[in-house]
N, C-alpha and C positions, 0 to 999 in steps of 0.2 A: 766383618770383624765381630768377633766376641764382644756383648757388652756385659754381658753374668758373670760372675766367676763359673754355676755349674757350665754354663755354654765353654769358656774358656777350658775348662775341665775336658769336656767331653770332647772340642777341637783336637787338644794334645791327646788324648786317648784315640780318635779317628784316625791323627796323623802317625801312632805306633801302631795302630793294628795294620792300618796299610801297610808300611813297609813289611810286618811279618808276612800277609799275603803276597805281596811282589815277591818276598825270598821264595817260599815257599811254591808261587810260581813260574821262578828261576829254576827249582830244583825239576817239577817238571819238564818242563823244555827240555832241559840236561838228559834225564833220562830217556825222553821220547829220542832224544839223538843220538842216544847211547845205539840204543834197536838200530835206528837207521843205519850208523855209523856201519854195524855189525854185520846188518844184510848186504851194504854194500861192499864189505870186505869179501862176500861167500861163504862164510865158514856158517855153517847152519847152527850145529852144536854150540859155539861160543853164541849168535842171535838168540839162541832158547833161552841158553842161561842168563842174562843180559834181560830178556825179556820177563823171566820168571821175578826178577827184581825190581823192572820197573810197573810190571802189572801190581807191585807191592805197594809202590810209590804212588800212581796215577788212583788207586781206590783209597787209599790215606788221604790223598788232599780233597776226593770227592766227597772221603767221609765227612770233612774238615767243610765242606762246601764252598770249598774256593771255586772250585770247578762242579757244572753239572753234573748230575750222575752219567746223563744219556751221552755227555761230550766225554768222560771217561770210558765209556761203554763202546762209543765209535773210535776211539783213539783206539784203545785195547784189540780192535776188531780190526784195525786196519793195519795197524803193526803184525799182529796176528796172522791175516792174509800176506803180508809183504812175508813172511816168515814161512808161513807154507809154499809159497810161490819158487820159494830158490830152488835149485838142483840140488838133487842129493849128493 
């Protein structure tokens, strides 16, 4: 427990910033499911476009460094491959 006011201070600030990074990677997840959701419907065209918007999302929150750059870079890569892997 806090016993400073600045300690008390910096607790409430700790316990907002968190919640901002949890939202933020909620929004992730979302997206990476969006892709999946998409390759596994087949429709390739719709997985691109899908995917051109969460490769948007997934390098925003790396920029933001919620997430590693290299664990954006593999996520991107592996959606990536699941995407090229479908039938045309």
């Amino acid at each position: 427990m806090a016993n400073t006011a600045q300690a008390e201070k910096r607790a409430r600030q700790a316990q907002a910033q968190r919640a901002h990074n949890m939202s933020l990677r909620s929004t992730l997840r979302t997206a990476v499911k969006k892709v999946r959701k998409a390759v596994v419907a087949g429709d390739k065209s719709a997985a691109q476009e899908v995917f051109r918007a969460s490769t948007a999302v997934i390098d925003s929150i790396a920029d933001k460094k919620i997430i590693h750059k290299n664990t954006a870079a593999r996520t991107k890569s592996r959606l990536s491959a699941a995407i090229k892997g479908m039938a045309a």
